[in-house]
N, C-alpha and C positions, 0 to 999 in steps of 0.2 A: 612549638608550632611555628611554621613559617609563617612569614610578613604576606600580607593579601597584595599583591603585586597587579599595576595596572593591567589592562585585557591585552596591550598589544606590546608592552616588555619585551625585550629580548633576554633570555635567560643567561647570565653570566658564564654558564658551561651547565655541562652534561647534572655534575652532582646538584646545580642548584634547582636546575629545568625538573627533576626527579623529588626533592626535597618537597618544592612547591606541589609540584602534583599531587606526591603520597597528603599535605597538609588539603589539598581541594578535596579526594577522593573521603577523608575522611568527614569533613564536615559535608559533603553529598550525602553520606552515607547516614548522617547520624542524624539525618532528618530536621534538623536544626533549621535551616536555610532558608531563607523568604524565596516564595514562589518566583516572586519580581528576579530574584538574582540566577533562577537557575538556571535560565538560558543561557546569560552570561559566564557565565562559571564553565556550562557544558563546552561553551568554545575555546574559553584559557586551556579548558586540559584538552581538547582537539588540539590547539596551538603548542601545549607542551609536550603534546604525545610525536608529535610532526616532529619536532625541534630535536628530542631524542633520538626519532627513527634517522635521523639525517647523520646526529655523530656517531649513534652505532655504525650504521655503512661507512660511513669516511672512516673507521678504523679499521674494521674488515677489509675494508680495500686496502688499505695500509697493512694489511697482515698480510693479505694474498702475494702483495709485490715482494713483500720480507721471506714469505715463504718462496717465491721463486726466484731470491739471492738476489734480488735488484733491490737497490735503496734508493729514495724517492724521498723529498720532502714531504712532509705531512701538514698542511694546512685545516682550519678549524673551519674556513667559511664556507 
C-alpha cells in the first residue's frame, strides 16, 4: 500500500501520481474511511487524476512531433 501523502504534494512522476491513487481508490472503496476524510481524499485523487491527464498529453504531444520527424525536447513541467 502507498504512503498517505499530504492533499497538495506534488506527485514525484506519472508511476507514483498512479500508485498513490490506485492505494486512495481502494480504501474509498472498501468503505473503511471516516466520513470526516472523504472529502479530502475525494480531491487528492481530483489532484492526481489532473496530474496524470497532464503527463499523458505532454507525451502524446511528444509522440505527435516524433511522428511528424521533428524532434523536440520533451520537458516534464
Amino acid at each position: 500500500m502507498a504512503p498517505v501523502v499530504r492533499a497538495n504534494a506534488k506527485p514525484a512522476n506519472f508511476e507514483v501520481a498512479l500508485d498513490e491513487m490506485e492505494s486512495l481508490l481502494d480504501r474509498l472503496e472498501s468503505g473503511a474511511m471516516p466520513l470526516e476524510q472523504l472529502l479530502t481524499q475525494y480531491q487528492r485523487g481530483a489532484e492526481l487524476l489532473k496530474f496524470c491527464r497532464e503527463r499523458l498529453q505532454a507525451v502524446e504531444a511528444q509522440i505527435k512531433v516524433l511522428d511528424q520527424g521533428v524532434q523536440k525536447t520533451w520537458t516534464s513541467d
